[in-house]
VMD Tcl script that draws the C-alpha trace (Angstrom):
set ca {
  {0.00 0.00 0.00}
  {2.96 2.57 1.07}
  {4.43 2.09 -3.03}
  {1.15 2.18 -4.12}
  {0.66 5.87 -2.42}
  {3.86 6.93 -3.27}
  {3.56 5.65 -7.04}
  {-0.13 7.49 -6.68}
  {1.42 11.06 -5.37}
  {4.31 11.11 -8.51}
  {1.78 10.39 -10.81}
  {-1.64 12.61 -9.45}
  {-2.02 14.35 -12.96}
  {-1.92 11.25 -14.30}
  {-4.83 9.86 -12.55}
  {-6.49 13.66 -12.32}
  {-6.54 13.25 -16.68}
  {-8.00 9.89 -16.31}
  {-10.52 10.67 -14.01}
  {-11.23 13.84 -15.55}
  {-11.72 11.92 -19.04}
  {-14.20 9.47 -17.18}
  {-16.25 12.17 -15.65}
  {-16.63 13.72 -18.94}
  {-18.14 10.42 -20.35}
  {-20.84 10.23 -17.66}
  {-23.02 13.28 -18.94}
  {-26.07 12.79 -21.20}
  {-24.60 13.38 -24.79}
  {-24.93 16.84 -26.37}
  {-27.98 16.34 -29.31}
  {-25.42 17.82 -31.71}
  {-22.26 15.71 -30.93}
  {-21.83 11.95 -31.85}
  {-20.95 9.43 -29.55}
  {-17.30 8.57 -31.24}
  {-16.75 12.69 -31.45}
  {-16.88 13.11 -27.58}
  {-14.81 10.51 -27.06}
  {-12.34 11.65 -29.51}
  {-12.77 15.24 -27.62}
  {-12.04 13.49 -24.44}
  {-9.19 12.00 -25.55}
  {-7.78 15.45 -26.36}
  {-8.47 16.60 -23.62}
  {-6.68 13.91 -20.95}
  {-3.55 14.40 -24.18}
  {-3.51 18.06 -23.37}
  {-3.38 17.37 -19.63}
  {-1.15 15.07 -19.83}
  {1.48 16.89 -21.86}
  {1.45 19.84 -19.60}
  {1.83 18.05 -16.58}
  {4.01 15.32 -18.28}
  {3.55 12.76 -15.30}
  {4.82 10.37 -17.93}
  {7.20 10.14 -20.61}
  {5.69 12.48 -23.95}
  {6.18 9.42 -25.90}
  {4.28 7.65 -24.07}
  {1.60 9.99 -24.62}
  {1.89 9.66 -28.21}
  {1.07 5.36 -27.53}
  {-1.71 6.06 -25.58}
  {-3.55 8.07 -28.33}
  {-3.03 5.61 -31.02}
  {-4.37 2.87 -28.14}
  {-7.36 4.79 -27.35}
  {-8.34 5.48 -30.78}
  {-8.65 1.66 -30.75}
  {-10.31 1.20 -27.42}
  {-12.89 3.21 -28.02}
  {-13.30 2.18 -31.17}
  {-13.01 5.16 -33.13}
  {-11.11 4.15 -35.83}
  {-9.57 0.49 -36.65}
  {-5.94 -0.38 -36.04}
  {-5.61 -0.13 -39.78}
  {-6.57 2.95 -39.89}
  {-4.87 4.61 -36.74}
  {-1.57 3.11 -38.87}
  {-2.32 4.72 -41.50}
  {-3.09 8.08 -40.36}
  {0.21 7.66 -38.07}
  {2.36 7.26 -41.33}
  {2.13 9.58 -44.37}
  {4.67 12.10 -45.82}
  {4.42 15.10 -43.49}
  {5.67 12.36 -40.70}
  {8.09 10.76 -42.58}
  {9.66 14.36 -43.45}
  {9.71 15.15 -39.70}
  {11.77 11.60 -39.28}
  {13.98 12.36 -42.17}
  {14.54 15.72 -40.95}
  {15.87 14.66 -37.75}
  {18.28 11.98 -38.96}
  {19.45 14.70 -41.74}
  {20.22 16.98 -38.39}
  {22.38 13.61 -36.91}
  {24.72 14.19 -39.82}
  {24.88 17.61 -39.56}
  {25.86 17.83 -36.17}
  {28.25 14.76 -36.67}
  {30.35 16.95 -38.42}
  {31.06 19.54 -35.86}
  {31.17 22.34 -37.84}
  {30.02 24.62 -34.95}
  {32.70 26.50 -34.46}
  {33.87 27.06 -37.83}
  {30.56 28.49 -38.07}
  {30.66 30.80 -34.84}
  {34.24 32.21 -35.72}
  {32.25 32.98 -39.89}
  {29.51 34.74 -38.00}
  {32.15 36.60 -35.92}
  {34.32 37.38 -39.06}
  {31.49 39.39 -40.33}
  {29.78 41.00 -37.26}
  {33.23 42.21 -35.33}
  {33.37 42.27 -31.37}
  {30.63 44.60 -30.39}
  {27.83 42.83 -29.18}
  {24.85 45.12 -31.02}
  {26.31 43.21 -34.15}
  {26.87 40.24 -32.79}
  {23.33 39.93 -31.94}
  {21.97 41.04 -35.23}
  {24.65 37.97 -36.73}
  {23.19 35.45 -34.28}
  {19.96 36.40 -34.94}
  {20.15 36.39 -38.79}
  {22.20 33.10 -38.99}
  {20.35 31.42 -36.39}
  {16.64 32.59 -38.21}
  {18.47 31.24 -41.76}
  {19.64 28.15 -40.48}
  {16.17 27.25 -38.50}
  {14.43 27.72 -41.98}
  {16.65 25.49 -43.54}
  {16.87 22.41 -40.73}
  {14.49 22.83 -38.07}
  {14.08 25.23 -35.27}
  {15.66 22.37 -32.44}
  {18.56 21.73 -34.61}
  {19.71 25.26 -35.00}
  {19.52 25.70 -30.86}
  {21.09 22.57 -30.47}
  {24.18 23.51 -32.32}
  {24.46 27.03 -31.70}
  {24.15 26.54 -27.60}
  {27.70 25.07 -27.73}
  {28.63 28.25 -29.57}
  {27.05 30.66 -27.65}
  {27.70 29.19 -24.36}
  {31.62 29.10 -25.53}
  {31.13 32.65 -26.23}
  {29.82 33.35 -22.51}
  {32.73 31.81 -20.99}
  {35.66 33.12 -23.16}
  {33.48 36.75 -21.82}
  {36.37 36.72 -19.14}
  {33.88 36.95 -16.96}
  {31.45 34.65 -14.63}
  {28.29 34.24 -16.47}
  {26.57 34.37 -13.29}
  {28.36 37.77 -12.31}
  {27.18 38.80 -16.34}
  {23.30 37.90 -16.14}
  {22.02 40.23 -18.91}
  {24.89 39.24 -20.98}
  {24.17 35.28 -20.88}
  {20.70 36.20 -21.04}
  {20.69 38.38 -24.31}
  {22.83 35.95 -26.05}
  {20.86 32.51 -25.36}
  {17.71 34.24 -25.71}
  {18.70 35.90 -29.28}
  {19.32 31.41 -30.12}
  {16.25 30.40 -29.26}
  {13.55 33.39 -30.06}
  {15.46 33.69 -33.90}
  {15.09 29.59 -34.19}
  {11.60 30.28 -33.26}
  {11.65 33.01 -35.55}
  {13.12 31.24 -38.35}
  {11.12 28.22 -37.96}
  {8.08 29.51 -39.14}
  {9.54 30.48 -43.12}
  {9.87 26.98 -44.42}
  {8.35 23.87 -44.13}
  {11.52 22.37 -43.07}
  {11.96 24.99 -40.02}
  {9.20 23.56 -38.20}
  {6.98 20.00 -37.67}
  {4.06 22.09 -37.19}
  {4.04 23.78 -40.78}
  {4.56 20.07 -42.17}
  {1.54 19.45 -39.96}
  {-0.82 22.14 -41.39}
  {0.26 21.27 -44.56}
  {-0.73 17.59 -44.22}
  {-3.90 18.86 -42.72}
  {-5.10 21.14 -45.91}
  {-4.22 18.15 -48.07}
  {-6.17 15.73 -46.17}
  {-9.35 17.17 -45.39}
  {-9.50 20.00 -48.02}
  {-7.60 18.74 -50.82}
  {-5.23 22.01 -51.04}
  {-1.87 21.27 -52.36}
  {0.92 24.06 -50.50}
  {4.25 23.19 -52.05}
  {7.91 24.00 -50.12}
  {8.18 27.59 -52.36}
  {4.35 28.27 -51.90}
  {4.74 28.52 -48.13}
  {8.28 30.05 -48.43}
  {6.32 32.86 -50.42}
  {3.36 33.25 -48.34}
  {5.09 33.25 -44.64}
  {9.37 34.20 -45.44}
  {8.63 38.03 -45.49}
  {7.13 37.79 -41.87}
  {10.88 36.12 -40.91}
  {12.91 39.20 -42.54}
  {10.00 42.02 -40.72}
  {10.47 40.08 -37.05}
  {13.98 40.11 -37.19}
  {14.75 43.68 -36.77}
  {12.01 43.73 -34.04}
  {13.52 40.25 -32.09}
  {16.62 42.24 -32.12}
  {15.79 45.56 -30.81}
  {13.64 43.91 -28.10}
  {16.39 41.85 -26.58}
  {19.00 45.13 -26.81}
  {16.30 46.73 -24.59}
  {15.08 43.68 -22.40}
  {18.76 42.66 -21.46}
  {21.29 45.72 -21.77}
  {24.54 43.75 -21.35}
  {27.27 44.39 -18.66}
  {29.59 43.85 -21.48}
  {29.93 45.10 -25.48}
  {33.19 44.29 -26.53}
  {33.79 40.29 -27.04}
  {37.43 40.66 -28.64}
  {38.70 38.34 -26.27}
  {35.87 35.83 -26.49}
  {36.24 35.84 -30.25}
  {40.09 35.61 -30.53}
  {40.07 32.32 -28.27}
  {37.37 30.79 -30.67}
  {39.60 31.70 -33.60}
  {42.56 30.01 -31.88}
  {40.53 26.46 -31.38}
  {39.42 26.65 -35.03}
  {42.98 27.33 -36.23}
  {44.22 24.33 -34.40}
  {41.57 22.05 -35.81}
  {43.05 23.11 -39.75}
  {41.60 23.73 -42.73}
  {37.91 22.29 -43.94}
  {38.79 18.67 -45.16}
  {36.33 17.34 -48.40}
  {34.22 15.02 -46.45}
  {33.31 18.53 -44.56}
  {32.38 20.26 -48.17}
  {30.84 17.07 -49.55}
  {28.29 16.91 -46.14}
  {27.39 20.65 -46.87}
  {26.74 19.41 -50.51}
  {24.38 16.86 -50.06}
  {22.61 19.00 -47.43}
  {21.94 21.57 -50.14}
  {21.15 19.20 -52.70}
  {18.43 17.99 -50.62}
  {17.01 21.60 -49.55}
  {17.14 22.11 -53.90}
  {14.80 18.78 -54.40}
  {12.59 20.27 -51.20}
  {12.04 23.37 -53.14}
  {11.90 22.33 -56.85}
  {10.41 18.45 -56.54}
  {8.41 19.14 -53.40}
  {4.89 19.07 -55.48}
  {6.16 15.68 -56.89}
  {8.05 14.16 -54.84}
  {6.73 15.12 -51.17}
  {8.88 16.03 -48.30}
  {9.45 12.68 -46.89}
  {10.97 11.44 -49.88}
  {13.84 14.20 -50.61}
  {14.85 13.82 -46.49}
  {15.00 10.18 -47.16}
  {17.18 10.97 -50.01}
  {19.43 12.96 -48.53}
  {20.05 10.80 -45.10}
  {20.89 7.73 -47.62}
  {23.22 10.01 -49.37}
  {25.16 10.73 -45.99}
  {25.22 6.91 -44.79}
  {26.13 5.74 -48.21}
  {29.22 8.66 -48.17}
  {30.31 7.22 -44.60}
  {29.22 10.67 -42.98}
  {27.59 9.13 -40.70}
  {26.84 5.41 -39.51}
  {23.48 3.76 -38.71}
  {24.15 3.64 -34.77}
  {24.80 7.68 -34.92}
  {21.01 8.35 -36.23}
  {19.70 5.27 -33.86}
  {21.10 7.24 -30.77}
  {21.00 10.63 -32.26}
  {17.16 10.90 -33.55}
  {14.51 11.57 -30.97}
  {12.54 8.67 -31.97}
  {9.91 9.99 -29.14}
  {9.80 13.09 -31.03}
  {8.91 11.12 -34.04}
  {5.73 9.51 -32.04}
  {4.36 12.70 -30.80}
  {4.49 14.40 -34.20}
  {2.68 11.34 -35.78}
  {0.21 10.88 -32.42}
  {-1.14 14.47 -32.71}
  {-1.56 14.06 -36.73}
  {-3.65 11.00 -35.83}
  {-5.75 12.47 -33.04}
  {-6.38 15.51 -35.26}
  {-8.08 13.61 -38.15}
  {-9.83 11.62 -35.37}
  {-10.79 14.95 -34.14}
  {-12.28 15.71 -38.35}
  {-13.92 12.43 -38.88}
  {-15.71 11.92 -35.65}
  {-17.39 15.69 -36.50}
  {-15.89 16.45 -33.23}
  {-14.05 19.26 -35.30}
  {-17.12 20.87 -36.51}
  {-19.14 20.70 -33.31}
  {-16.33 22.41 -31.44}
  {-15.81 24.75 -33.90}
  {-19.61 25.96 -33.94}
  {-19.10 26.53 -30.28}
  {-16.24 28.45 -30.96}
  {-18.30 30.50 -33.82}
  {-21.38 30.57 -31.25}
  {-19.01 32.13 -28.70}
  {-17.10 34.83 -30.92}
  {-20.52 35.67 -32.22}
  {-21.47 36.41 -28.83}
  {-18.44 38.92 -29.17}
  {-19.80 40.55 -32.33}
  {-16.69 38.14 -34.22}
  {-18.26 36.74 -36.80}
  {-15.87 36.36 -39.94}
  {-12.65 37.55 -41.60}
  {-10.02 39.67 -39.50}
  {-11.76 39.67 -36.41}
  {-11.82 35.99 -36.48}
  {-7.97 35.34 -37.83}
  {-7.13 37.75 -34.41}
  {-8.99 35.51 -31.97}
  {-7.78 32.08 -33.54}
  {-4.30 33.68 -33.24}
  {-4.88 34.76 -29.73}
  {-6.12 31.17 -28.69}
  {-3.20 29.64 -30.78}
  {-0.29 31.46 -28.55}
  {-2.27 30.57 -25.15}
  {-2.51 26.87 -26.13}
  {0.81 26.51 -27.13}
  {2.64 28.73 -24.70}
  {1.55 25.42 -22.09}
  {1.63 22.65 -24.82}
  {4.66 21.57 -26.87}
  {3.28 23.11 -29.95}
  {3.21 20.43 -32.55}
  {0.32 19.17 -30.14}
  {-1.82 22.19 -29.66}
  {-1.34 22.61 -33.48}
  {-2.46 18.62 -34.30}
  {-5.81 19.42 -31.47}
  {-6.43 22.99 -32.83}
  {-6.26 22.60 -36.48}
  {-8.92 20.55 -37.68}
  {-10.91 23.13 -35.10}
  {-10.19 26.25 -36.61}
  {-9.89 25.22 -40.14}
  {-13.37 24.00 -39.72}
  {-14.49 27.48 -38.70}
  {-13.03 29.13 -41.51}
  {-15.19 26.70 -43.61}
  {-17.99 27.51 -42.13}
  {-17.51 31.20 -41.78}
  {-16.44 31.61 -45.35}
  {-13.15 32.47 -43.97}
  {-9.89 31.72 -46.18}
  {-8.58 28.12 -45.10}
  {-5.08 28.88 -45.98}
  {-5.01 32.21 -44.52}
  {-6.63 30.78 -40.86}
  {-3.97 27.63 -41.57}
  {-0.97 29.59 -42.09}
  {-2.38 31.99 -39.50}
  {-2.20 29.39 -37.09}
  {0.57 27.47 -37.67}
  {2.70 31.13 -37.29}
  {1.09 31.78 -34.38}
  {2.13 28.69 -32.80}
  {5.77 30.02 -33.12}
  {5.04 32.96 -30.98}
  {5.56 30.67 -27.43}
  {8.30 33.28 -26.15}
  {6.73 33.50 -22.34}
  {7.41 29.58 -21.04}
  {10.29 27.81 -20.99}
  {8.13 24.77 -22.49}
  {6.75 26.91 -25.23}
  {9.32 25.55 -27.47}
  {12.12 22.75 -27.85}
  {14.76 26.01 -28.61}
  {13.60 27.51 -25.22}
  {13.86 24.03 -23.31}
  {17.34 24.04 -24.54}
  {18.31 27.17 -23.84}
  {16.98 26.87 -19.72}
  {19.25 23.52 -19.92}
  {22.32 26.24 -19.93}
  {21.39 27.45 -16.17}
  {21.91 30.60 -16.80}
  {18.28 31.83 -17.29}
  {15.53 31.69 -15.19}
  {11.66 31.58 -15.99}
  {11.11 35.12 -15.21}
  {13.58 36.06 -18.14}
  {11.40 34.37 -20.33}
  {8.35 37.02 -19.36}
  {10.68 39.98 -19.68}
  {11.53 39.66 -23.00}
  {8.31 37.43 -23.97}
  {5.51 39.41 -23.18}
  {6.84 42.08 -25.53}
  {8.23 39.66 -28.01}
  {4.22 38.05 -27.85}
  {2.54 41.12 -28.70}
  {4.97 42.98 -31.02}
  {4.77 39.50 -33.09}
  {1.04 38.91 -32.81}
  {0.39 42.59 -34.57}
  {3.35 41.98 -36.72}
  {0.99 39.12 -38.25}
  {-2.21 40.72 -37.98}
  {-0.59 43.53 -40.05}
  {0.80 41.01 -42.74}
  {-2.78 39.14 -43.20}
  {-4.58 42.23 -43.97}
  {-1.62 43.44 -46.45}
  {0.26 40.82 -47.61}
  {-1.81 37.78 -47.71}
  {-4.79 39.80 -49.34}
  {-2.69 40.67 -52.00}
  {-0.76 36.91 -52.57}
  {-3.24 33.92 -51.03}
  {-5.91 32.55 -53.21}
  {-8.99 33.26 -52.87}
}
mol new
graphics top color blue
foreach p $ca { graphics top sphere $p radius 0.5 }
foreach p [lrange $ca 0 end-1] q [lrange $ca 1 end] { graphics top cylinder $p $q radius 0.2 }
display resetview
């Protein structure tokens, strides 16, 4: 009985989502809502609890849905496979591995002292550099990736300061923070910068039959990147004024430790070939080919060049990661099928119109507003597999664009600057002990806002003038 209470008190959320999730079955049914669409909505529900609270293991999570799908009998094992596996997941999978090879090659500092070369010492510039590179590189291989390699970097930077990071607060704080908010940033301009656009995209195919290609959402969201930049980095010069502005001595020591390693050898260029041989085929064969397949492509191309071995992408890739992404995909169409999607989403409609929200820009604000609360307390491919199918559905039925509510809340799932589990970039970042949660708010809040009007600005210009009707 004594494990039994102890195993009970380490894992109360656990049994506060389960017995939530069986009170909510007890109720007589709505006369709108089927049987198999509450169910699906209850399932949600105990997912979103759970990955807040994370009593358990987030993969774990992930098994659950696919076994309650077939508990409850809302769809058949066959099916729950095959809405785990299509191309949007086997991009995410492909993308990971393809960031095992990357990082393999260590070419972390070689790309710190490049980004140094061009800023200088003065931190203003550095700052702008780290922001720009980190944005580019997110867009290119995932926002995770980018933070993963450039915390080395950065954090080599803080302690070559010649001073103690925890005597240099602001400092620390305005460098890590200018990693992860420009992955975050960067993330959202590609397909590749982010599971959750390969998400949305998988979504419009599947239950609206709209076909967004890698250079059709490069066109539609990029410019939003390039106008947040400047903004990301005057808010953090403000947020954290740093105790220091001249890293010459930081920088020199990185330059010695790259000298010593020598020059680039040719498996080095021929790894940095492949990699953009496989961001051309995402780009040009996308429409044809998917986005699985070209990942796929390029992670043979590495393993068959000896650039990296089998074992390296078996420990490297966050298989877990993997699960989630395809779990919330999954629940999400569950979510469509049942008419759980709809039913919600008329609630949604019945409440804005309560409001005086009934359509169009109005609308896009509130679905953007929900989108950054969700996922500032969910990891974000989540909120964005539970949400979608919701809001899209709205747009339907409000004779709202699809693609603009999509893309408008897909972006918005980006703007998670105020948690330190808003994102995987700032998870990584609060590994580095030398933030705290309260930095995230400081810089956040205004980060949230400033980005939130940023897009509200951009759908009622921009995406008027470019997004089909």
């Amino acid at each position: 009985m004594r494990g039994f209470l102890y195993w009970a008190i380490q894992h109360k959320w656990l049994l506060v989502a389960f017995v939530a999730g069986g009170l909510l079955l007890i109720p007589p049914l709505p006369a709108d809502l089927s049987p198999k669409g509450r169910e699906a909505l209850v399932i949600a529900l105990v997912a979103m609890i759970l990955f807040v609270t994370e009593p358990i293991p987030l993969p774990t999570i992930a098994l659950l849905i696919a076994v309650s799908q077939v508990l409850f009998s809302i769809a058949t094992p066959t099916r729950v496979a095959h809405t785990f596996m299509n191309d949007s997941v086997f991009f995410i999978l492909g993308s990971l591995m393809l960031a095992v090879a990357i990082v393999k090659q260590r070419l972390d500092r070689r790309l710190a002292v490049a980004i140094f070369r061009f800023t200088g010492p003065k931190i203003e510039r550095i700052i702008f550099g780290i922001i720009s590179v980190c944005g580019l590189m997110a867009s290119l291989i995932g926002e995770h990736t980018v933070a993963a390699i450039m915390l080395p970097v950065v954090m080599s930077l803080i302690r070559h300061a010649g001073e103690d990071p925890k005597k240099a607060p602001r400092l620390s704080a305005l460098l890590l923070f200018s990693v992860a908010y420009a992955c975050a940033i960067g993330g959202l301009g590609t397909p590749s910068g982010g599971a959750r656009n390969a998400i949305m995209i998988e979504y419009w195919s599947r239950l609206y039959h709209i076909k967004v290609s890698y250079f059709d959402w490069i066109k539609y969201a990029y410019p939003l990147v390039i106008l947040q930049t400047p903004v990301l980095w005057s808010v953090l010069l403000r947020r954290f004024k740093p105790e220091k502005t001249d890293l010459s001595t930081a920088i020199r020591k990185l330059k010695a430790q790259v000298l010593w390693e020598g020059k680039m050898r040719s498996r080095d260029w021929l790894a940095v070939a492949i990699f953009i041989f496989t961001l051309l085929m995402w780009v040009f064969l996308s429409g044809k080919i998917g986005l699985g397949t070209p990942a796929f492509i390029g992670v043979s191309l590495y393993l068959i060049a000896g650039l990296v071995e089998w074992e390296d992408l078996n420990a490297g890739v966050n298989w877990g990661v993997f699960l989630i992404y395809a779990s919330t995909i999954s629940l999400g169409v569950a979510i469509e099928e049942t008419g759980a999607a709809g039913w919600v989403a008329q609630k949604f409609m019945q409440a804005t119109s309560a409001m005086d929200i009934h359509a169009g820009f109005p609308l896009l604000a509130s679905v953007a507003v929900l989108t950054v609360a969700v996922s500032s307390f969910i990891s974000r491919a989540p909120a964005l597999g539970i949400l979608t199918p919701i809001v899209l559905s709205v747009a339907r039925d409000t004779g709202t664009s699809v693609l603009a509510m999509g893309f408008a809340t897909a972006l918005a799932s980006a703007f998670t600057y105020m948690t330190v589990i808003g994102s995987p970039p700032n998870t990584i970042i609060f590994s580095s002990g030398y933030v705290q949660t309260k930095d995230y708010l400081r810089a956040g809040v205004w980060m949230t806002v400033a980005s939130l009007l940023l897009l509200l600005l951009y759908a009622e210009t921009y995406w008027r003038l470019v997004l089909p009707a």
